[in-house]
N, C-alpha and C positions, 0 to 999 in steps of 0.2 A: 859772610863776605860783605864788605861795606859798600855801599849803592856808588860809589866810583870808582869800584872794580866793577862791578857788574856793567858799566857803563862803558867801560874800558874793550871786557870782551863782547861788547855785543857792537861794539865800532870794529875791533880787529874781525869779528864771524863777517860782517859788512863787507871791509876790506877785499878782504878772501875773494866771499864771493862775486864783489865789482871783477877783480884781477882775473881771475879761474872763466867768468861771462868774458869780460872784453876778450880773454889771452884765446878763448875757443874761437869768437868773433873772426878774432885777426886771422887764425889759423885757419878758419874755414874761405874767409875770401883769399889768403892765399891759396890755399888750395884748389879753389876754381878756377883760379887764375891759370894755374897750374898747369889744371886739367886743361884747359883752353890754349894754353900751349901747345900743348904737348900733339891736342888733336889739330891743331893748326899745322904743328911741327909734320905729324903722320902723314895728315891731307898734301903737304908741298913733297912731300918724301914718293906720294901715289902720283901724285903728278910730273913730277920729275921722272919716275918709271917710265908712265902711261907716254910722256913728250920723246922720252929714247925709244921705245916701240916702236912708236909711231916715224920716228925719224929714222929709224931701223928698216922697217917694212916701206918706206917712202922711197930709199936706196935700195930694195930689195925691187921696187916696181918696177923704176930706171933701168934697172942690172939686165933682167926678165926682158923688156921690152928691147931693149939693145941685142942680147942674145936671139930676139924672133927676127928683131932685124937683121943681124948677120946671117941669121940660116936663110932667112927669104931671098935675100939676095946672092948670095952664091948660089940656091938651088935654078933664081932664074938664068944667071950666066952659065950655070954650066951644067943644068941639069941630073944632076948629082943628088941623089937622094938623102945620099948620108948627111943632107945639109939640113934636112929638114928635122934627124933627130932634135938637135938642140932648139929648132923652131919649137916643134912639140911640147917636150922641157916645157919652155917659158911661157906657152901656152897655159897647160896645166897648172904653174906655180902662180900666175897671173891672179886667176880667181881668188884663189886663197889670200892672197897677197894687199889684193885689192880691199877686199872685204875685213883682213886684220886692221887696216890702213884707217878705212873708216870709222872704226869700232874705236884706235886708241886715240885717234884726233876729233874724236868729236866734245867738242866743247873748248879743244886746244885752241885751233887752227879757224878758217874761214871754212865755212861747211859750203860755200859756192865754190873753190877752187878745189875741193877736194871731190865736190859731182862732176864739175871740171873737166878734173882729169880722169874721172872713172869712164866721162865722155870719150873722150880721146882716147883712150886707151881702146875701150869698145870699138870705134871708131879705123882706128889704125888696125886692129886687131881683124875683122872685119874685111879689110883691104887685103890684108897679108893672105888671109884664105882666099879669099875670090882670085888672088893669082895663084896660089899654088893649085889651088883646084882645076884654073885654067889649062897649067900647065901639065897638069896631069891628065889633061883630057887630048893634048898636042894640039892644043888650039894656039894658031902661028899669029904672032904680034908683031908689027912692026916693027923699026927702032925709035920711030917716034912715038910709038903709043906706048910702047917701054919705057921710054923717058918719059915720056907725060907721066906717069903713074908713076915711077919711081921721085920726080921730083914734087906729086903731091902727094906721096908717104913719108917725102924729105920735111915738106911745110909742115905738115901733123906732126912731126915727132920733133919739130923745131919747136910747136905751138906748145907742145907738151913738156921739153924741154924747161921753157919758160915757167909754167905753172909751177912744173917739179922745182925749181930753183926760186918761185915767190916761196912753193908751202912750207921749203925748206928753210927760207928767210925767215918765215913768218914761227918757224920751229924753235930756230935757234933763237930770235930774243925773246920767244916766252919761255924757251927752259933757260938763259940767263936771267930771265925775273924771276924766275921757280929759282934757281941756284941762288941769287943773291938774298931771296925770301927764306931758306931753307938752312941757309948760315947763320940768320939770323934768330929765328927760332932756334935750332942747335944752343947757341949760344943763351937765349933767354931761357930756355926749359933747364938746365944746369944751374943757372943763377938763382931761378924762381926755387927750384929744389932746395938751393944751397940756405936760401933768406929762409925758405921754411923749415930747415931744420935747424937753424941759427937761433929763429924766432921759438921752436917747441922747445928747444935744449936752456933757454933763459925763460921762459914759463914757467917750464917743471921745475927748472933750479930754485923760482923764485917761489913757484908754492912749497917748495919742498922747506925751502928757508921758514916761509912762514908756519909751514904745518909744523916741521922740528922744533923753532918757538914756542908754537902751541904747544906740545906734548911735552915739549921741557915744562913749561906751566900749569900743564894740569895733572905733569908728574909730583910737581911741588903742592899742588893743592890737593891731590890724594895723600901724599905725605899727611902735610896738614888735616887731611879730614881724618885721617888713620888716628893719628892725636886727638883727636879732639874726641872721635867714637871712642875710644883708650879711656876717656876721661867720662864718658858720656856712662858708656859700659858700667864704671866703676860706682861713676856716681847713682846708675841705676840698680846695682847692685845691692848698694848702702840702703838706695831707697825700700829696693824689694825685699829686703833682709829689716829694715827698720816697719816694711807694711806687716811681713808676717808675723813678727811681733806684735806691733801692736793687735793684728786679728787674731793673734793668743789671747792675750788679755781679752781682748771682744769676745771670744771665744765663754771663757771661763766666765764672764760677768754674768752675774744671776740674771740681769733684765735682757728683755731682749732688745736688739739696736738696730737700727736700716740709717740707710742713709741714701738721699735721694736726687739728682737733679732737677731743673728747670725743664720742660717741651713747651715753645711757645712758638705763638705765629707770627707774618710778617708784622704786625701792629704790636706785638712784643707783648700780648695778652696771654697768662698763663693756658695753655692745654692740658694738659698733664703734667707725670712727672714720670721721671724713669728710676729703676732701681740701679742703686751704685755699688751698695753693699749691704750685706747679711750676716749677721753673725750666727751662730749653732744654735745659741738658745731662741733666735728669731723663726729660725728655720724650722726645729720642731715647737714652736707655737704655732705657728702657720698651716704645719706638716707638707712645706713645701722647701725643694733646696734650689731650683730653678728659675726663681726669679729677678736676680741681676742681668738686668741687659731689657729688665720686660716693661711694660708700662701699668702703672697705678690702676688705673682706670678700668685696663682690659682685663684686668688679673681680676679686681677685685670692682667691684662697680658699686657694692653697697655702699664705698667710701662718700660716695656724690650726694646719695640719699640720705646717709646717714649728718649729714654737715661734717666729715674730717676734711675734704677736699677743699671745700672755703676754706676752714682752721686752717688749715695748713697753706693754700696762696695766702691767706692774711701776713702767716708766721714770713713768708718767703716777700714782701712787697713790704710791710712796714715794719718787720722785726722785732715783730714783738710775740715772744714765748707763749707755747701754747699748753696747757694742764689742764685737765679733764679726766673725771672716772665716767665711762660709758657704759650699755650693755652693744654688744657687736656679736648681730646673727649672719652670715651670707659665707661666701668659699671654705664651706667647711668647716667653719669657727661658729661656734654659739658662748658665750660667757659674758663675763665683765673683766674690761681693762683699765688701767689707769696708762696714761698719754703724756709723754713732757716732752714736744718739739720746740727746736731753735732753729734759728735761722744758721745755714754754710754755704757760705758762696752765693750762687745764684741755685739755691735749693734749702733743704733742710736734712736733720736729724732727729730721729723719733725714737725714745727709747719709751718701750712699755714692759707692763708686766700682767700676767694675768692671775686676777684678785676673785675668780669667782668663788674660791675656796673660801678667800679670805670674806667676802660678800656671804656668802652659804654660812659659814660660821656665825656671822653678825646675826643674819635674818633667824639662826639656830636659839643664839642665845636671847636674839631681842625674844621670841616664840615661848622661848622657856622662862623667861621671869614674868614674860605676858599669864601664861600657865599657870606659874607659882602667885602670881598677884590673884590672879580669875579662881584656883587653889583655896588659897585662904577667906577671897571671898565666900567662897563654896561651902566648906567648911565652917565658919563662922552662920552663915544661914542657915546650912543644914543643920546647926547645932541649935539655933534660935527658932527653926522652924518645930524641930521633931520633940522637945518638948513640951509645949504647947498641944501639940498632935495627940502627945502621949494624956496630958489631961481632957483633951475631948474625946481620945475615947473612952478613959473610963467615967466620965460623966454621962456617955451613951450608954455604957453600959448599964449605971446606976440608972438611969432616966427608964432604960427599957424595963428594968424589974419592977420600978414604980406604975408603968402605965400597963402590967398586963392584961385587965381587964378591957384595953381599947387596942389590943394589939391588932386585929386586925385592921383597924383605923391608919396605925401610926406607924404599919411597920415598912410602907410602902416607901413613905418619909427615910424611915431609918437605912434603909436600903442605898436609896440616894445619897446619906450622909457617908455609910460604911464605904460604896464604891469609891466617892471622890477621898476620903481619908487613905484608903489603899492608893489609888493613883499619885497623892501628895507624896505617901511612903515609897513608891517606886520611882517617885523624881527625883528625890533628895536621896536613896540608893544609887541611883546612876551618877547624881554630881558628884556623891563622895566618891563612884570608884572612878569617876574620867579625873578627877584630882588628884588619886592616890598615888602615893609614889610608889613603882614597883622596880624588884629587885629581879632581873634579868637570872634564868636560866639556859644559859647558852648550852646548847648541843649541836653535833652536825646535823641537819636537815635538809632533804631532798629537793629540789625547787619543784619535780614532777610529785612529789605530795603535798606542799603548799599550796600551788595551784590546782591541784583534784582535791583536794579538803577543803579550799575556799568555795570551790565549783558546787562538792558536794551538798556545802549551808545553805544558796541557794537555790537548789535544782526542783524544792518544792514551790517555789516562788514562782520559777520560770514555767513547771508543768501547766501550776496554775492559771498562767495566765498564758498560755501557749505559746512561749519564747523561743528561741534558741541559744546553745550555750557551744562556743566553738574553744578550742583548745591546739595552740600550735604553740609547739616545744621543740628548740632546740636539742641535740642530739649529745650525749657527755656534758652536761654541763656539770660544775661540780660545787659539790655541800659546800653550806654556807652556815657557819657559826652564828647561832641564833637563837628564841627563846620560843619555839615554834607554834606554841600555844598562844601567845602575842601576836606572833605574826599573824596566823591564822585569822586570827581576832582581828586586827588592822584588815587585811585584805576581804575580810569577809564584812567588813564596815565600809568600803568602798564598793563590793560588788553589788552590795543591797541598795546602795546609794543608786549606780547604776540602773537596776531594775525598775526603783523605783520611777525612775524619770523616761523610761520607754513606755512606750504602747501596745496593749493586750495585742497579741497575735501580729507583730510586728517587729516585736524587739528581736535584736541580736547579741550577744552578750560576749566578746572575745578574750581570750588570752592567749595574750604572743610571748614568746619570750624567749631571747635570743642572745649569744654572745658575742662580748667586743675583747679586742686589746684588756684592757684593763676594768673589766665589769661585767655585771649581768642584767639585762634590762628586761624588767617584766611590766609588758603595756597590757591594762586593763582596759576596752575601748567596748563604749556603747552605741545603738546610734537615736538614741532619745532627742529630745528636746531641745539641750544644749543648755546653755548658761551664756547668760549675757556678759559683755568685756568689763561692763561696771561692778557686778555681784561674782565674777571668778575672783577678784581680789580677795574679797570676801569670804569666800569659800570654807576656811578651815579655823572661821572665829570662830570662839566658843558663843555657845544661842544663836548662833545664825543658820538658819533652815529655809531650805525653800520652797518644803511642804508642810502642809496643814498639820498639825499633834506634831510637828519632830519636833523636839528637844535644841538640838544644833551641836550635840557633842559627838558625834559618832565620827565625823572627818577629821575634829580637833584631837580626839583620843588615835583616831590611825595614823594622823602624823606624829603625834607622840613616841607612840611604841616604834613606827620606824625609824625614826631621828636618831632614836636612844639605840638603835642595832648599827648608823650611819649610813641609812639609806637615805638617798635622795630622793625626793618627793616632787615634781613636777606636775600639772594639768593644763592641758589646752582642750580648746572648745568652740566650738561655732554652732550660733544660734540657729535649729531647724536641720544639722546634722550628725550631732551627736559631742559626746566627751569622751578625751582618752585621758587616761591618768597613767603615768611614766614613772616606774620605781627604778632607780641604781642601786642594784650590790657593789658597795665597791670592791676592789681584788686583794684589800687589806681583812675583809671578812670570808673569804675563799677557807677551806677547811686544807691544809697542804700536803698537795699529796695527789689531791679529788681531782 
């Protein structure tokens, strides 16, 4: 959506909301207004009652007090009882009357005129009994003192008269301020109503106008985004249909391929990197298929140690390809690989292959013309050396016939000559056959009779010198196409090797041997002396020995005859803990079947 649309709706969401705050605003102080009415409207509505009660029970007083005056006066003329019923009456309803009186004018009226008359009322009230009582006693009054009395019950009920006729004044123009106030309320509480329903029904109309806009427009921009996902879908489809492809091809390519991004920091300096993609044959080089999504570093850490991790920021910062054969030991991998990263994107791609075969082969054949060279040297001496040999001894022998009248002189001499002539003949026997080429008699052979026949050559060695000789074997392992008498020979030139370099009543002499996937490994491990990191290179030259009288062929010859079966040959070693030596069967010499 182009940023003056978005600028568009986010003024109309504004709009909205100004219109929807004010329109509540206005609604809500209408509405108190309302309210305020309306309790205005009530309060004159309660007062207007309360001023009719009151004007009610004010003329109920009058009535009452006029009624006690009728009876009091007739019962003094003429003595007649029955006048005094309605006296009674008005007695009784007085109180009540009184007491209503004050209750609904108070706050009306003047609360002085209304104790007033409550006075006067008392008052007269008062008067009225003191002569009926009189009279009822036959207590004889004159006619003036009748008239006297009578004309001041006239005063008091004229005085009362009066009040009754203020309070009643005083009634009627505040219930006409209560009537004219209460017309007028009427009239504003209707109106107020009418404005606030006028004002809600043109709110709602106008949100609703503008909500209905909206939702017409973001029916149209679902519309549109429904297209555009249609498109999106489509194109992602193409895409994912063109990934799977091409990670066929990845798939089937002999090398293996990763491909990686950038992880860096706020300062934009490489961190890592993360996995993007894997192909099959990457995955079981690795023997891992979970590493898309991981990061370089955690996975594999010897990357850092080994320099691929700089290689590879180089390849990713100045773009320039990275080629290299290594050897890579750490996450499970040991071999040699060749590396050919380029830079993609903000990351790279690393296609390798692993060459340790191809490496093993090299070091196979460099080994064997080394052999064949060291061979024909061997050869050519042995053949220069041994006749020469051959005519000192028979000049010995001619010398000895000549001097036998001094033999006991000479033959001490002769002795010394004959030993070292035999030792010359058993050096130059040994070079001709660590030289010789031999022709392999392959048969099945047992691995649990390899290692107990190598054990068994030297168990005199070990007794002698008080060793131990341990033996852990795997369980079905199976025959291995071989030339057995070779091998024997080979393993039993390593195990002497071994002995030799441990310590009388010390040594320990192992054999493990144990099966994988695709092989059989048999560790011959001692814990001698050890061999230093500059002289293990060394190790399997021919004349190289690192005891006193060896010869130096007995390792060269055991790697021969294994090489020739296609066993792998391996040794590691630490000086002051011992050497293990690492033989592979591989599972192309398995017997099928075994």
């Amino acid at each position: 959506m182009p940023l003056t649309d978005l600028q568009k709706e986010r003024e109309e969401r504004r709009m909205t909301t100004v219109l929807y705050i004010g329109s509540v605003v206005v609604m809500l102080v209408l509405l108190y207004a309302t309210y305020m009415n309306i309790s205005q409207y009530k309060t004159s509505v309660a007062e207007v009652r309360s001023l009719n009660r009151a004007r009610f029970e004010l003329e109920s007083v009058l009535s009452s007090l006029r009624d006690a005056e009728t009876g009091v006066r007739g019962y003094q003329l003429t003595a007649d009882t029955s006048f005094l019923e309605p006296y009674r009456n008005a007695n009784r309803r007085l109180y009540d009357q009184t007491a209503r009186l004050e209750m609904y004018a108070e706050g009306v009226v003047d609360e002085d005129k209304v104790i007033e008359l409550r006075r006067l009322t008392d008052k007269l009230h008062g008067a009225w009994r003191t002569m009926v009582y009189n009279k009822g006693l036959g207590v004889v009054q004159s006619n003036s003192s009748l008239a006297y009395e009578l004309s001041e019950n006239k005063a008091i009920m004229d005085t009362l008269r009066q009040v009754h006729g203020g309070l009643m004044q005083d009634l009627t123009h505040r219930g006409d301020d209560l009537l004219r106030t209460e017309e007028a309320d009427g009239v504003d509480a209707p109106f107020m109503l009418v404005i606030y329903s006028l004002l809600a029904i043109v709110a709602t109309a106008l949100l609703f106008w503008r909500l209905t806009r909206t939702l017409r427009r973001n029916e149209e921009v679902r519309l549109a985004l429904r297209l555009k996902l249609k498109d999106l879908d489509r194109e992602v489809g193409q895409r994912t249909s063109l990934q799977m492809r091409l990670q066929k091809v990845l798939d089937v390519s002999p090398s293996s391929i990763m491909s990686f991004r950038s992880i860096r920091d706020e300062s934009g300096r490489i961190l890592d990197f993360e996995w993007l993609s894997s192909n099959s044959r990457a995955n079981a080089s690795v023997g891992r298929e979970d590493l898309v999504g991981k990061r370089l570093l955690e996975e594999m850490p010897e990357n850092k140690g080994a320099g691929l991790f700089d290689a590879y920021v180089n390849v990713v910062e100045k773009d320039v390809p990275f080629v290299k054969e290594f050897h890579y030991a750490g996450s499970g991998l040991n071999g040699w690989f060749r590396n050919h990263a380029v830079k993609l994107e903000d990351g790279f791609m690393v296609t390798f292959s692993d060459i340790t075969d191809q490496k093993r082969a090299e070091k196979i054949n460099l080994e064997s013309d080394r052999l064949e060279l060291t061979a024909q040297i061997t050869r050519t001496v042995a053949h220069e050396v041994r006749n020469p040999l051959t005519n000192i001894h028979l000049a010995i022998e001619q010398i000895q016939d000549e001097v036998v009248e001094k033999k006991e002189m000479v033959d001490p001499y002769f002795a010394i000559i004959d030993r070292n002539l035999k030792r010359i003949g058993t050096l130059i026997r040994e070079m001709l056959e660590s030289s010789r080429k031999r022709e392999l008699d392959l048969i099945p052979c047992k691995m649990d009779d390899i290692v107990h026949n190598a054990l068994k050559a030297v168990n005199d060695r070990l007794s002698l010198k008080s060793m131990m000789g341990v033996v852990d074997i795997a369980p079905e392992l199976p025959e291995v196409m071989a030339d057995c008498e070779l091998i024997n020979l080979a393993i039993t030139n390593i195990a002497v090797n071994a002995v030799e370099a441990m310590e009388p009543a010390k040594g320990k002499l192992e054999f493990i041997v144990t099966r994988l996937p695709d092989a059989v490994v048999m560790e011959i491990a001692d814990n001698g002396k050890g061999i230093a990191p500059e002289n293990l290179q060394r190790l399997f030259e021919p004349f190289y020995s690192g005891r006193p009288g060896g010869l130096g062929l007995g390792l060269t010859t055991s790697r021969s005859i294994l090489h020739s079966h296609g066993v792998q040959l391996d040794v590691r070693s630490k000086v002051g803990e011992g050497t293990t030596f690492t033989l592979r069967f591989p599972e192309r010499i398995f017997v099928p079947g075994s």
